[in-house]
ROROMI-621067 format. One record per atom (N, C-alpha, C): residue in one letter; atom name; x negated, y, z. Coordinates in Angstrom, 3 decimals. Atoms other than C-alpha are relative to their C-alpha. Example, Ala and Ser with C-alpha at 12.3 -4.5 7.8 and 13.67 -1.06 7.14 Angstrom:
# ROROMI-621067
NODE   resn   name          X          Y          Z
NODE      A      N     -0.890     -1.190      0.000
NODE      A     CA    -12.300     -4.500      7.800
NODE      A      C     -0.900      1.200      0.000
NODE      S      N      0.820     -1.190     -0.060
NODE      S     CA    -13.670     -1.060      7.140
NODE      S      C      0.770      1.090      0.730
# end
This chain:
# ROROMI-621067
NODE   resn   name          X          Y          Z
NODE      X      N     -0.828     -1.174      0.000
NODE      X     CA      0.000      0.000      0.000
NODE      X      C     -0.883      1.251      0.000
NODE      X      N      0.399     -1.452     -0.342
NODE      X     CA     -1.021      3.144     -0.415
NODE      X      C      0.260      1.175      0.734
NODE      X      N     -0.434     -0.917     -1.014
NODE      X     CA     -1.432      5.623      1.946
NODE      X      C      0.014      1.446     -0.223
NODE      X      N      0.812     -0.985      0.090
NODE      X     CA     -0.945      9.204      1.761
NODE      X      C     -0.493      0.911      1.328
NODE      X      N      0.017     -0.218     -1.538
NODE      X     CA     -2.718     11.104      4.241
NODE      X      C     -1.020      1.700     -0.267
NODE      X      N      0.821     -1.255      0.190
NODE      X     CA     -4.540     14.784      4.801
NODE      X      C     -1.727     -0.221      0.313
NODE      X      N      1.407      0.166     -0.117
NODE      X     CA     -8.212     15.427      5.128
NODE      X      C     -0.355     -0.333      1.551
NODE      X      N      0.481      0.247     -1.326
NODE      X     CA     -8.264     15.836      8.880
NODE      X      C      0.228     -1.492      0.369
NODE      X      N     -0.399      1.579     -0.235
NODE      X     CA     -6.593     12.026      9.105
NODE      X      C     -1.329     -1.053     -0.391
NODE      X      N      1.291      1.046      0.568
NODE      X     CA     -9.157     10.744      6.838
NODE      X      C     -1.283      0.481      0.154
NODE      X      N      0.537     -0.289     -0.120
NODE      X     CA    -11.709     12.382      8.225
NODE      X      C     -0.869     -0.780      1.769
NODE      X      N     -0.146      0.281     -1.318
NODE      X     CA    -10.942     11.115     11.806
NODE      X      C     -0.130     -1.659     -0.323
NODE      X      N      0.105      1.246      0.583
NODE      X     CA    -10.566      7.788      9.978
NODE      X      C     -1.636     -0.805     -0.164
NODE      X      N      1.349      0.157      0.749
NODE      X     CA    -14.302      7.759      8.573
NODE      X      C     -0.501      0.019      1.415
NODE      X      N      0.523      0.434     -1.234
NODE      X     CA    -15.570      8.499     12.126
NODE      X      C      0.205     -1.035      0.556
NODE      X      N     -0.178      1.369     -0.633
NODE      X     CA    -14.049      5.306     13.356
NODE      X      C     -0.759     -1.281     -0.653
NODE      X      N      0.646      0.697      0.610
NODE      X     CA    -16.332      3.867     10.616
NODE      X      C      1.323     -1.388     -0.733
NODE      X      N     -0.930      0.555      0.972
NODE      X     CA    -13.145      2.336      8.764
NODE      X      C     -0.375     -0.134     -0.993
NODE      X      N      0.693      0.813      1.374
NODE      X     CA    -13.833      0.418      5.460
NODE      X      C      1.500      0.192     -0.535
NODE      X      N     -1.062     -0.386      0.723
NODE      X     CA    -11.244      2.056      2.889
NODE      X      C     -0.598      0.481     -1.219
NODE      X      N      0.819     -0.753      1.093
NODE      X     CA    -11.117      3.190     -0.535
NODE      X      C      0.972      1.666      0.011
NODE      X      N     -0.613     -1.669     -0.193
NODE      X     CA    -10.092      7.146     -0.665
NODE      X      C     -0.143      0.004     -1.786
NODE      X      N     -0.419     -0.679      1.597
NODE      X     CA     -8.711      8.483     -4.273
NODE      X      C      0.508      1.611      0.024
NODE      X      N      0.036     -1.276     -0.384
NODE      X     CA     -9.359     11.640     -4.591
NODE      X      C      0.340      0.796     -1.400
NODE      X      N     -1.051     -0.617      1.288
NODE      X     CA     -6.709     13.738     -7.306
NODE      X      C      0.303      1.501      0.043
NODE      X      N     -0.305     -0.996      0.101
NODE      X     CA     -5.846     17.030     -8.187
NODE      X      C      1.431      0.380     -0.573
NODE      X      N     -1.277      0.087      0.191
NODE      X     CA     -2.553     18.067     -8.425
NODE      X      C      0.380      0.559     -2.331
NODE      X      N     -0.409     -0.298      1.315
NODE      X     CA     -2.963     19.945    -11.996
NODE      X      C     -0.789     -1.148     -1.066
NODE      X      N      0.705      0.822      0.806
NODE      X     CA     -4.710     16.877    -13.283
NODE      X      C      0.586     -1.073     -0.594
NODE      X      N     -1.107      1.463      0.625
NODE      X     CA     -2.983     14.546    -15.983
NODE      X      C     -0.536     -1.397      0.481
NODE      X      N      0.259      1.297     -0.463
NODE      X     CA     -5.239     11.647    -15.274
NODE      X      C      0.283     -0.373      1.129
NODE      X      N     -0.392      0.376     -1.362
NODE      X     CA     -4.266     11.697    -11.843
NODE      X      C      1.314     -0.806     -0.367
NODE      X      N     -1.241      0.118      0.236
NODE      X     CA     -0.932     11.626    -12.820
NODE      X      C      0.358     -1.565     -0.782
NODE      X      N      0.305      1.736      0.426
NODE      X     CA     -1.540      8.215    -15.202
NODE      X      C     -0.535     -0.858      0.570
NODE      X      N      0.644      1.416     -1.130
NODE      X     CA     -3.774      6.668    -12.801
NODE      X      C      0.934     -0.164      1.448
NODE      X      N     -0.960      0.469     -0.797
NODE      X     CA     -0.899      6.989    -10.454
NODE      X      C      0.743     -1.184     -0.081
NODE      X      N     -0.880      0.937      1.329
NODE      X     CA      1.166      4.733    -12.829
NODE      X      C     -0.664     -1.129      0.483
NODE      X      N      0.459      1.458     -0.196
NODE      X     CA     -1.379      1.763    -11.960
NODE      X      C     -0.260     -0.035      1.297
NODE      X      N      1.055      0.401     -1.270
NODE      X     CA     -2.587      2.433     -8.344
NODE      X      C      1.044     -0.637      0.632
NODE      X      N     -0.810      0.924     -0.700
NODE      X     CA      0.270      0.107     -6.311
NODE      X      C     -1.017     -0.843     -0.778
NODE      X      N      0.275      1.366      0.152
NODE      X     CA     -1.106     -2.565     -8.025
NODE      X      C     -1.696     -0.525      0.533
NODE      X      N      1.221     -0.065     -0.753
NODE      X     CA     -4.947     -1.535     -7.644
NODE      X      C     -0.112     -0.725      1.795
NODE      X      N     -0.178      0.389     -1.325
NODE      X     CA     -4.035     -1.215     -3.960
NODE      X      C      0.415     -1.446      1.050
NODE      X      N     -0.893      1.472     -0.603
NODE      X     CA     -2.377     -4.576     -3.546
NODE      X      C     -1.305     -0.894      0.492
NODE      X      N      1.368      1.273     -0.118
NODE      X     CA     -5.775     -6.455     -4.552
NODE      X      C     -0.492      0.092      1.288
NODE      X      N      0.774     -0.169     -1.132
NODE      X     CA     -7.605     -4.844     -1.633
NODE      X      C      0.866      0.153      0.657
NODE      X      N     -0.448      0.266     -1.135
NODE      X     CA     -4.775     -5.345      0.529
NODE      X      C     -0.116     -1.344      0.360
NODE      X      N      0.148      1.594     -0.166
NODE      X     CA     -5.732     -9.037      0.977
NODE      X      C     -1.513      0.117      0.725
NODE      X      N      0.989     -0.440     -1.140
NODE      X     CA     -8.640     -7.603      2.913
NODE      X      C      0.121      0.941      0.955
NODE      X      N     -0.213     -0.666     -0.557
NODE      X     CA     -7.103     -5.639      4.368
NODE      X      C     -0.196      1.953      0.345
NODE      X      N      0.199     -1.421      0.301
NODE      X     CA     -8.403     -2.302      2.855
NODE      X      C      1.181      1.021     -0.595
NODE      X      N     -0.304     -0.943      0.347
NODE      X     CA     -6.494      0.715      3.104
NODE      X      C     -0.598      0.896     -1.105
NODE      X      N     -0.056     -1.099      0.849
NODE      X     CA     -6.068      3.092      0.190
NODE      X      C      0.388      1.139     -0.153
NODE      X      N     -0.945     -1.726     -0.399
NODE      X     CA     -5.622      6.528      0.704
NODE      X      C     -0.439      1.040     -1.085
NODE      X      N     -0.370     -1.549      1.068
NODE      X     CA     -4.696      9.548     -1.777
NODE      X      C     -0.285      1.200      0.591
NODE      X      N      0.083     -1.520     -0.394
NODE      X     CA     -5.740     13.061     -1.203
NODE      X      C     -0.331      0.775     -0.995
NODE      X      N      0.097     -1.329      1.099
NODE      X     CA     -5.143     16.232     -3.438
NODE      X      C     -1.074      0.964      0.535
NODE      X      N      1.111     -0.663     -0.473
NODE      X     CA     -8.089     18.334     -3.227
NODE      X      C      0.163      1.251     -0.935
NODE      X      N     -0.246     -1.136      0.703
NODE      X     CA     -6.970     20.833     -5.609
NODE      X      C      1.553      0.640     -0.592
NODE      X      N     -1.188     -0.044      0.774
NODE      X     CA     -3.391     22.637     -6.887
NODE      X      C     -0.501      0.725     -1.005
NODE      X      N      0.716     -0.082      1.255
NODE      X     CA     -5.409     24.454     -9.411
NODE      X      C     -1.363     -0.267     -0.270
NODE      X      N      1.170      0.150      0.957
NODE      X     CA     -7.851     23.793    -11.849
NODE      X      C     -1.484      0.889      0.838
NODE      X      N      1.299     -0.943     -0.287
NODE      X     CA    -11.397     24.698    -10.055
NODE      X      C      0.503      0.790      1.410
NODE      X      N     -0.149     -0.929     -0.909
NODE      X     CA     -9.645     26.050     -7.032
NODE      X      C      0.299     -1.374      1.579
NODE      X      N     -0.537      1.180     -1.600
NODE      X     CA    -10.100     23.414     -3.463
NODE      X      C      0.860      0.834      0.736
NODE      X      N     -0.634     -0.002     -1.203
NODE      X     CA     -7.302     23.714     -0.953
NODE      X      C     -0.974      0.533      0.968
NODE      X      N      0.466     -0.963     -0.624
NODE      X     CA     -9.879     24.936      1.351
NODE      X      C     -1.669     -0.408     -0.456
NODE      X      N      1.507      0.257      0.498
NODE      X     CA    -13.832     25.157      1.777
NODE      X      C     -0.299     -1.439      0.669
NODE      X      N      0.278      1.500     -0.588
NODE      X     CA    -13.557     21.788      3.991
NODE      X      C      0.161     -1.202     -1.230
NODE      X      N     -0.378      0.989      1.778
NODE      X     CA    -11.795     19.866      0.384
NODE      X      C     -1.282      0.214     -0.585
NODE      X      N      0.769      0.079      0.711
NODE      X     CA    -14.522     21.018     -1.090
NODE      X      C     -1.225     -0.469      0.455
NODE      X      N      0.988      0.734     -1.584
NODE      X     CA    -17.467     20.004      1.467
NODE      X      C      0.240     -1.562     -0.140
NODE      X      N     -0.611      1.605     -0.134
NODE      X     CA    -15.360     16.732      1.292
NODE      X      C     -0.324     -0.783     -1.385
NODE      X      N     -0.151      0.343      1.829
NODE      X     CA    -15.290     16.435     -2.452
NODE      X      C     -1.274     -0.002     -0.253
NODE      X      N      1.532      0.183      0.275
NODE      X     CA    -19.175     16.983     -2.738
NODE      X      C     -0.564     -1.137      0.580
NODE      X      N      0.406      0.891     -0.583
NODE      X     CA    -19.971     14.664     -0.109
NODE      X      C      0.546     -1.699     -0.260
NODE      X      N     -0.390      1.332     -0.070
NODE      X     CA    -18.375     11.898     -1.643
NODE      X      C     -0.043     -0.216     -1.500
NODE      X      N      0.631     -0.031      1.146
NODE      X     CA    -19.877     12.518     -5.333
NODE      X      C      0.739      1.203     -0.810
NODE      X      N     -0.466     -1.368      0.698
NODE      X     CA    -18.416     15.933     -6.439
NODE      X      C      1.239      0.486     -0.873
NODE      X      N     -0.918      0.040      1.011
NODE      X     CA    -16.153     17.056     -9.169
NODE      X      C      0.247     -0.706     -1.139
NODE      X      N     -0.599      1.203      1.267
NODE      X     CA    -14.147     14.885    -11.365
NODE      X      C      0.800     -0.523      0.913
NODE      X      N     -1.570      0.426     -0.681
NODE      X     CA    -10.406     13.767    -10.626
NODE      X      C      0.635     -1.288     -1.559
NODE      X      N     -0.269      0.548     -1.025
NODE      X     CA     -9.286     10.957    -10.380
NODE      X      C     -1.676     -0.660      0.438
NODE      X      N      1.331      0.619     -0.758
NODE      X     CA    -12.725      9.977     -7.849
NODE      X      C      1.032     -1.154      0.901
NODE      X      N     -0.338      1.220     -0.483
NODE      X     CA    -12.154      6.369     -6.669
NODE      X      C     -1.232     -0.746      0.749
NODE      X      N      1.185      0.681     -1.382
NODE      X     CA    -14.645      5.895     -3.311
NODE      X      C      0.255     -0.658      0.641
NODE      X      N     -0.024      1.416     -1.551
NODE      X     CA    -15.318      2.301     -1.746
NODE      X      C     -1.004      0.828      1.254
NODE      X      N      0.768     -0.466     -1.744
NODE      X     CA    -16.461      3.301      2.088
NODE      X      C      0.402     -0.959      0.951
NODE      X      N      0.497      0.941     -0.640
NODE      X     CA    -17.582      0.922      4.011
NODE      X      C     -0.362      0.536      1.377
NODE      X      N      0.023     -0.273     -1.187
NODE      X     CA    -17.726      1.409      7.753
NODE      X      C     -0.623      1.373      0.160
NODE      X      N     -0.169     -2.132     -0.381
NODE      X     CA    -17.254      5.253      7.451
NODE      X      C     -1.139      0.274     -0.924
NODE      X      N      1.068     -0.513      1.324
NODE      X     CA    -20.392      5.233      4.753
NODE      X      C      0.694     -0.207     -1.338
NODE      X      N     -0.681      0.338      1.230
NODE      X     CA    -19.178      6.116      1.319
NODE      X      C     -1.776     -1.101     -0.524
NODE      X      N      0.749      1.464      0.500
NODE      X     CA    -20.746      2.951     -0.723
NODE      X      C     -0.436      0.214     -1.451
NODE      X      N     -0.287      0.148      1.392
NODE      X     CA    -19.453      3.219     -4.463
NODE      X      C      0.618      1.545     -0.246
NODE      X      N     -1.058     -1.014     -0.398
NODE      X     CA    -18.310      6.951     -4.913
NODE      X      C      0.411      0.398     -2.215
NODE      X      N      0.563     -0.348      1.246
NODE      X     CA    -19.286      7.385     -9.252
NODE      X      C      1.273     -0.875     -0.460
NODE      X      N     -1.408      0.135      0.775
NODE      X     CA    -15.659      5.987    -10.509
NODE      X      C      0.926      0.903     -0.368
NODE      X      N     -0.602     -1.542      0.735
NODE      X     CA    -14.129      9.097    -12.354
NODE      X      C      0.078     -0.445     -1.048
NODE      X      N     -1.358      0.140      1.210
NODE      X     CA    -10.885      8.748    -14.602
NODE      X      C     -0.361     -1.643     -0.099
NODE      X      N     -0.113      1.202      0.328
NODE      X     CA    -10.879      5.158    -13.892
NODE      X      C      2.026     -0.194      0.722
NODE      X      N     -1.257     -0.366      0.068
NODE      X     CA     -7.247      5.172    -14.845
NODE      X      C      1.114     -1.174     -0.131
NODE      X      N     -1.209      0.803      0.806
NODE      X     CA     -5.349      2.165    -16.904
NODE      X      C     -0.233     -1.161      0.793
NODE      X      N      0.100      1.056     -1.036
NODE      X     CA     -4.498     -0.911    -15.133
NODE      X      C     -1.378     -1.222     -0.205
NODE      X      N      0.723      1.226      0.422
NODE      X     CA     -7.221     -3.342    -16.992
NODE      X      C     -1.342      1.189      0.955
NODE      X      N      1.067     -0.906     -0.750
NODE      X     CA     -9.781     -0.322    -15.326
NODE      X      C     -0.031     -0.116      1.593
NODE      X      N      0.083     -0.198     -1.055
NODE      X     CA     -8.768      0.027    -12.016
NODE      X      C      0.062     -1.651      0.732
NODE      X      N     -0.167      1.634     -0.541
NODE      X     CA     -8.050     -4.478    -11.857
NODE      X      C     -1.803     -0.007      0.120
NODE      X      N      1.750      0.558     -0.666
NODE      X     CA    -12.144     -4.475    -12.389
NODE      X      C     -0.424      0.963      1.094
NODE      X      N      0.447     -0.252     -0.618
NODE      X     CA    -12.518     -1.621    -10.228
NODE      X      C      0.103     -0.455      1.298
NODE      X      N     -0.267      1.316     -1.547
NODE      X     CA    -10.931     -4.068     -7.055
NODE      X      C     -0.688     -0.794     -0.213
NODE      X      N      0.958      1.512      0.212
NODE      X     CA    -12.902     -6.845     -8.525
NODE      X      C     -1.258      0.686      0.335
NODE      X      N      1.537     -0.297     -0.059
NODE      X     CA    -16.021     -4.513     -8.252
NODE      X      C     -0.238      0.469      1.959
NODE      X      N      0.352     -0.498     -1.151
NODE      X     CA    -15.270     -3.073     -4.757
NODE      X      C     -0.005     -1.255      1.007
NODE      X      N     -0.127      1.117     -0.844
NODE      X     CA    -14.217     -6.662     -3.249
NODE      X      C     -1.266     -1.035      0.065
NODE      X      N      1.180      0.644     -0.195
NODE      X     CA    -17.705     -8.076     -4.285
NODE      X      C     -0.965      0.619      0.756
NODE      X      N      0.325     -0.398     -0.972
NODE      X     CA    -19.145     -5.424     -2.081
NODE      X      C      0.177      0.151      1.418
NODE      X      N     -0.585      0.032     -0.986
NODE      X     CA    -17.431     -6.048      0.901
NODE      X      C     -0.939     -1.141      0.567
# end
């Protein structure tokens, strides 16, 4: 299932050293919007480990973060480019370089790629 949740949640999350993947979207961004379309199913795979998937908008316009913390957040977990799809592994991001991995045959290897790192 996918979760949605704000920065401070998943922030508080990562300190507990929680092993999740975070998808990180922008609201004026079409690919977000198509890679929405497949992520239930993404999410399912890595629910059989029990990894949470959590959504967070980091932008409502183009080039403009929600605040200077989104953006702080968004660097530290490999920068700009929406949709970002980061495996994190006991509160360390792991895998963060998945940008516009969108259509379902994309995001089925990207569970196959994050579940062999686990």
């Amino acid at each position: 299932m996918i979760k949605q949740t704000n920065l401070e949640q998943l922030q508080k999350s990562l300190s507990e050293n929680e092993t999740c993947v975070v998808n990180l979207t922008a609201d004026w961004c079409s690919d977000c919007t198509d890679q929405s379309l497949n992520l239930e199913t993404f999410s399912e795979k890595l629910s059989d480990k029990n990894i949470n998937v959590y959504t967070l908008s980091m932008q409502k316009e183009k080039k403009v973060y929600l605040s200077p913390e989104h953006q702080s957040f968004t660097e530290s977990v490999g920068g700009h480019g929406f949709p970002r799809t980061v495996l994190i592994i006991n509160g360390k991001v792991i895998d963060a370089e998945n940008v516009e991995i969108i259509s379902a045959t994309q995001l089925d290897e990207l569970a196959q790629k994050f579940l062999q790192q686990l």
